[in-house]
C-alpha positions as CSV (number, residue, x, y, z in Angstrom):
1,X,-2.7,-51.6,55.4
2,X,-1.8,-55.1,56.2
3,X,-0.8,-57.5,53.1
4,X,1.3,-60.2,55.2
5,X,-1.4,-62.9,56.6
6,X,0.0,-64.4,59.6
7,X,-1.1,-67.3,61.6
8,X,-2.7,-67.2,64.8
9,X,0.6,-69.2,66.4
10,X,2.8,-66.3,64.9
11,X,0.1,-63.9,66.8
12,X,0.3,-65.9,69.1
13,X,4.4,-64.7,69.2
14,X,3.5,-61.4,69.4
15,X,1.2,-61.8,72.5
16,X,3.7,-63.7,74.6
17,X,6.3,-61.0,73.7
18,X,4.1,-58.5,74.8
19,X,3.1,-60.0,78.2
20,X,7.0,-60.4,79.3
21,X,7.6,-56.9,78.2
22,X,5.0,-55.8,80.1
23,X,6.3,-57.7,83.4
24,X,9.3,-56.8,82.7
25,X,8.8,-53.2,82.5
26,X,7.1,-52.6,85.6
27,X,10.1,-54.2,87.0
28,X,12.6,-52.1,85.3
29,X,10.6,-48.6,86.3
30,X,10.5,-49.4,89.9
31,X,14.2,-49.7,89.7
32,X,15.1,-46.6,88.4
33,X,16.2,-44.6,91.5
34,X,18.6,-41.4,92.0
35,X,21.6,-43.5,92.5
36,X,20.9,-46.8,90.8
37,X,23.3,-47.6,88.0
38,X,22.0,-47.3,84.5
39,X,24.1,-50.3,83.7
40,X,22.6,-52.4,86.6
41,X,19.2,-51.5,85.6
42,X,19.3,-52.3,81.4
43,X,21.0,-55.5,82.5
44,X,18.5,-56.6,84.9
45,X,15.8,-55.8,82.2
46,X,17.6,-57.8,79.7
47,X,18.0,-60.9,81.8
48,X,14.5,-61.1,83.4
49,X,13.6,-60.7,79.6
50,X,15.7,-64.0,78.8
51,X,14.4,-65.5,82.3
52,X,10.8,-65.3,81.3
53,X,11.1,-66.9,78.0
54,X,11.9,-64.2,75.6
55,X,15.2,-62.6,73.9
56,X,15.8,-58.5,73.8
57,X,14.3,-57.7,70.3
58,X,16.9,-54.6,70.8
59,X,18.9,-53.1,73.6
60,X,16.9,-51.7,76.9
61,X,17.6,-47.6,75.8
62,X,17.9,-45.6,78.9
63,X,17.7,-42.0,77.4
64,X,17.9,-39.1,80.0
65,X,16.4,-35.6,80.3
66,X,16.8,-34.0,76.3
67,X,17.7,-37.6,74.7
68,X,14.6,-39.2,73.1
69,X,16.2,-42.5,71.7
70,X,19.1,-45.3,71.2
71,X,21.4,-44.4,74.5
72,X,22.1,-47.5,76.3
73,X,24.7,-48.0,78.7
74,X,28.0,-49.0,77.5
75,X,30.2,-52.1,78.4
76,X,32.1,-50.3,81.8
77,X,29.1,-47.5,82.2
78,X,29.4,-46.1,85.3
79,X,26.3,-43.7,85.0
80,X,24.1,-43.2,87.6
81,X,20.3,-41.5,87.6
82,X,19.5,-38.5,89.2
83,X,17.2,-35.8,89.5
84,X,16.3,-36.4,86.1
85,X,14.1,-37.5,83.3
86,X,13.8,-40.6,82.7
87,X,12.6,-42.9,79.2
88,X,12.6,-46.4,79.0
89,X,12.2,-48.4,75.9
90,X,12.3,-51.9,76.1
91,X,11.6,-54.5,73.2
92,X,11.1,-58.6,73.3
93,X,11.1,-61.1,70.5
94,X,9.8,-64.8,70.3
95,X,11.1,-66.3,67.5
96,X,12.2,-62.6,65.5
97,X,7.8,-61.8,66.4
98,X,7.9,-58.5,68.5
99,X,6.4,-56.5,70.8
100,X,7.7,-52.5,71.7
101,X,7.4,-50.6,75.1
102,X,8.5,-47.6,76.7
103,X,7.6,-46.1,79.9
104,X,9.0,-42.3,81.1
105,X,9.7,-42.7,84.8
106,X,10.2,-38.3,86.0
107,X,12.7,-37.7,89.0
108,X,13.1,-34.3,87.5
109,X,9.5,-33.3,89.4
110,X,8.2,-32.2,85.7
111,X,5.1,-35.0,85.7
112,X,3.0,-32.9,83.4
113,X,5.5,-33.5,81.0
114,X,5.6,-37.5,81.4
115,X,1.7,-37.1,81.8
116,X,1.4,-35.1,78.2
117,X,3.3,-38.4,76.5
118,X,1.0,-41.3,78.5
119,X,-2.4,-39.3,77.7
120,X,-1.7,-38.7,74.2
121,X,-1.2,-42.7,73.4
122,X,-4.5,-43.1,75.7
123,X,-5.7,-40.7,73.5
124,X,-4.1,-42.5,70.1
125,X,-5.4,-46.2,71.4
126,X,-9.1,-44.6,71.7
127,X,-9.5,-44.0,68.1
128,X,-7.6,-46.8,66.7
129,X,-9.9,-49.2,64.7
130,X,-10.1,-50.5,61.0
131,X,-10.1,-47.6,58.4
132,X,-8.4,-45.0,60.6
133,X,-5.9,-42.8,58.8
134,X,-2.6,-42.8,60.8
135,X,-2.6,-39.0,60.1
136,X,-5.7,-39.1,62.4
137,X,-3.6,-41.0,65.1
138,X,-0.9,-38.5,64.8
139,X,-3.5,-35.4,65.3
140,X,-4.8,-36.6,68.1
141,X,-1.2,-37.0,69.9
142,X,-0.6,-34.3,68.9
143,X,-3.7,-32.0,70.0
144,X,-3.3,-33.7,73.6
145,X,0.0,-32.9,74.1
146,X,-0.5,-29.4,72.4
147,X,-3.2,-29.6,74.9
148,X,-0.6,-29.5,77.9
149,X,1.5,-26.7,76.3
150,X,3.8,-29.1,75.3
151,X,5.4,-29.8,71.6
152,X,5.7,-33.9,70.4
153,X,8.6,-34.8,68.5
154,X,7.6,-34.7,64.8
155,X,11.0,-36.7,63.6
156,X,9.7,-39.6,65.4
157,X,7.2,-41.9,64.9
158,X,5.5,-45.1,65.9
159,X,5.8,-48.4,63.4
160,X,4.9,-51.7,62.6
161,X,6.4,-54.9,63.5
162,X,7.7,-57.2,61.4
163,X,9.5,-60.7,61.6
164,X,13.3,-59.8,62.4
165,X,12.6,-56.3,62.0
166,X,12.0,-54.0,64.5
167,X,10.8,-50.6,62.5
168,X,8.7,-51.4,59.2
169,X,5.4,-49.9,57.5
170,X,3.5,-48.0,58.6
171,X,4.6,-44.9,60.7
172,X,2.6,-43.8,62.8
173,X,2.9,-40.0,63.0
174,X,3.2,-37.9,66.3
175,X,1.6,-34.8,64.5
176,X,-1.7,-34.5,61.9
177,X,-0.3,-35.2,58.4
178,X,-2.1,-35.9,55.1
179,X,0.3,-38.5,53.9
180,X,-0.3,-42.1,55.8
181,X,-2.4,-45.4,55.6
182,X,-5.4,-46.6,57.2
183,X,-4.9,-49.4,59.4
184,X,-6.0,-52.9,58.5
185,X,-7.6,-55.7,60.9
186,X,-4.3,-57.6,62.0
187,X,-1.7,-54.6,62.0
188,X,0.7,-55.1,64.4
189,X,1.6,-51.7,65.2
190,X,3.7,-50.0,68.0
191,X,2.3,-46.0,68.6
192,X,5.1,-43.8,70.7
193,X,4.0,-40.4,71.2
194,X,6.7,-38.2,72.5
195,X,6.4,-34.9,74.5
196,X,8.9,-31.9,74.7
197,X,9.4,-28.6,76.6
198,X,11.6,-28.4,73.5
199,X,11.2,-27.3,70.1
200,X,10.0,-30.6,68.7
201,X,12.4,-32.5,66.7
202,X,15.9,-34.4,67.6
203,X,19.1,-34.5,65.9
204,X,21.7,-37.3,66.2
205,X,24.5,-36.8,68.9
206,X,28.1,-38.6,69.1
207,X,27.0,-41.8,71.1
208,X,26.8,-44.7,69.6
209,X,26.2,-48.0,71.4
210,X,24.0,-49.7,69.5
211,X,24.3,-51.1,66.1
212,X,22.6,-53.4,63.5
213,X,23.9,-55.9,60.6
214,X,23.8,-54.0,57.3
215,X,25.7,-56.3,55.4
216,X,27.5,-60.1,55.6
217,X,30.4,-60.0,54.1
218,X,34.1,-61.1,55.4
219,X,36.5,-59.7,57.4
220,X,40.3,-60.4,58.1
221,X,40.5,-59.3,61.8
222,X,39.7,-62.2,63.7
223,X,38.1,-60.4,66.3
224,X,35.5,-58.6,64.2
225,X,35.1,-62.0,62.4
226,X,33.9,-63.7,66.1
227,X,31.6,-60.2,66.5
228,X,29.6,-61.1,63.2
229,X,29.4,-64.6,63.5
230,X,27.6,-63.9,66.9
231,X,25.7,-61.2,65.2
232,X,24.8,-63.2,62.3
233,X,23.8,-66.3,64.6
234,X,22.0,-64.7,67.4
235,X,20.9,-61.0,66.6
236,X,20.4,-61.2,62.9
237,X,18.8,-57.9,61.6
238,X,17.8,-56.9,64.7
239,X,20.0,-53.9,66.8
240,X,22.4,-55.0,69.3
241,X,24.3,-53.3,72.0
242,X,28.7,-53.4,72.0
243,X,28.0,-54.9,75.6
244,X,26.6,-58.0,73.9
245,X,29.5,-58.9,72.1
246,X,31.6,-61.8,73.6
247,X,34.8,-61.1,72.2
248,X,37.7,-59.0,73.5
249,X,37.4,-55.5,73.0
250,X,34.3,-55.6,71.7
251,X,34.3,-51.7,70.8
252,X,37.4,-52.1,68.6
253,X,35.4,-54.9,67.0
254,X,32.4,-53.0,66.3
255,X,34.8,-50.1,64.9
256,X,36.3,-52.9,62.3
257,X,32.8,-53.9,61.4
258,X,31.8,-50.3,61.0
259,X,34.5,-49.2,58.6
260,X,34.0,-52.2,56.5
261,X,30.4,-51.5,56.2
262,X,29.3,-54.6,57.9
263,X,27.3,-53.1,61.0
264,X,25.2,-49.5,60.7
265,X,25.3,-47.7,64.1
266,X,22.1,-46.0,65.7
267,X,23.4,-42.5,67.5
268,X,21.7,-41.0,70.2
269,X,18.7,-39.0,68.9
270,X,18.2,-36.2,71.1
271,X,16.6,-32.5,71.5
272,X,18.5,-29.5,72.5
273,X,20.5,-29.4,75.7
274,X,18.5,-28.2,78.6
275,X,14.9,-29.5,77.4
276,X,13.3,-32.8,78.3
277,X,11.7,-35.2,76.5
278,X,8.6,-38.1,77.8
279,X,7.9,-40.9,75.8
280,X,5.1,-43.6,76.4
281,X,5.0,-46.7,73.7
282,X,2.5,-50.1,73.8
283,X,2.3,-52.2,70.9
284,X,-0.7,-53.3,69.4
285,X,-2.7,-55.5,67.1
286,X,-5.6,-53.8,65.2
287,X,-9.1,-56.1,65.9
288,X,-12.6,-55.7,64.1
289,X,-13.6,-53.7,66.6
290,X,-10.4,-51.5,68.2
291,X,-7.0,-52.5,69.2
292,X,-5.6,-55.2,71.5
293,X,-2.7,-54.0,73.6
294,X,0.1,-56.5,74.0
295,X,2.0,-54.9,76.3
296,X,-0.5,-53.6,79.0
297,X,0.1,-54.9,82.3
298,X,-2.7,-57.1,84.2
């Protein structure tokens, strides 16, 4: 699949990324407790992220019990876990080169769940070489979690990695399909199965708290005109949360930015009320003989 060449120092990028996201998410996990704010937790994970050399390629998403994707807490969140499920996804950047984790931490007591998304990327990471069809990635995840009675999420998909971007070709399917690519010695590719008790696919909700630049162009509040200079400078095309922003009222500049077409938002993506969702993520780099993880712990 791969048509970009990169250097070994850009590589290089990647690997670092992928060895503070892995620190970091360890550290995150063992922090999620019934009580802990959600808040306290994203921001920790953010800072350790800057701490240890890297930047948030995108804000920590904190999704809970039937939400799969983008929640994060807000600028005042007072939101607290409980008995609950629990999905972190966490991304790092060196220099716009990325690496993409998420981990499912269960307080709901529903580990075959959580267990369903974590074996079916074992699963996904075993077959992964030059020449596999990502439709063959995708039926395996899928005939694991299957295997535990379980439905993945066929709306969402792994990706590649590219410079500044966070989602680019190819998918990487959570079900068998016919339609895909092989993979290509030097893919950098992040594979995110996702199990449900639910019915198998998400639909946007009303939360938005994360956004990305969709276009530079200017503004005439001056409020939203500090937002997208700091977006411009800092976050480029990659998403950002409203917390980020150091402006007054940030969400009233975001709004500005919205209407004008500046910003694109990234609602919640979530299953029906009452199901849960589990979602386990590395990121990889396809090698001549397999896959290197970048984000697996030591």
């Amino acid at each position: 699949m791969s048509d970009v060449d990169l250097t070994e120092e850009q590589y290089e990028k990647h690997r670092e990324a992928g060895e503070i996201l892995a620190t970091v998410r360890e550290g995150a996990a063992e922090r999620v407790e019934v009580g802990t704010s959600h808040l306290e937790v994203a921001q920790w994970a953010e800072n350790e992220i800057r701490e240890l050399g890297g930047k948030p390629a995108f804000p920590v998403n904190i999704s809970i019990d039937h939400e799969a994707a983008h929640a994060t807490p807000g600028v005042d969140d007072e939101a607290t876990f409980g008995e609950e499920m629990v999905n972190l996804d966490l991304g790092v950047h060196i220099d716009g080169w990325l690496a993409d984790t998420a981990i499912t931490v269960d307080l709901s007591g529903h580990d075959e769940l959580a267990e369903a998304s974590e074996q079916a990327l074992e699963g996904a990471l075993e077959i992964v070489e030059p020449g596999v069809h990502t439709g063959e990635i995708g039926a395996e995840i899928e005939s694991i979690i299957d295997g535990y009675g379980f439905n993945p999420v066929v709306n969402l998909t792994g990706h590649g990695l590219g410079h500044w971007q966070q989602h680019v070709s190819p998918n990487i399917p959570n079900r068998g399909v016919d339609s895909g690519v092989e993979l290509s010695v030097g893919d950098v590719v992040a594979i995110e199965p996702f199990a449900t008790d639910g019915g198998g696919k998400v639909n946007e909700g009303s939360t938005e708290e994360i956004f990305a630049l969709e276009h530079e162009r200017s503004v005439r509040n001056r409020r939203a005109r500090e937002a997208l200079e700091q977006i411009t400078e800092e976050f480029k095309t990659l998403p950002f949360a409203v917390r980020w922003l150091d402006v007054d009222r940030p969400t009233m500049a975001i709004r500005r930015l919205q209407r004008a077409n500046v910003v694109h938002s990234y609602p919640v993506l979530q299953e029906n009320a009452g199901t849960l969702v589990s979602q386990k993520e590395h990121t990889i780099i396809v090698t001549e003989d397999g896959c290197e993880i970048t984000t697996k712990s030591n």
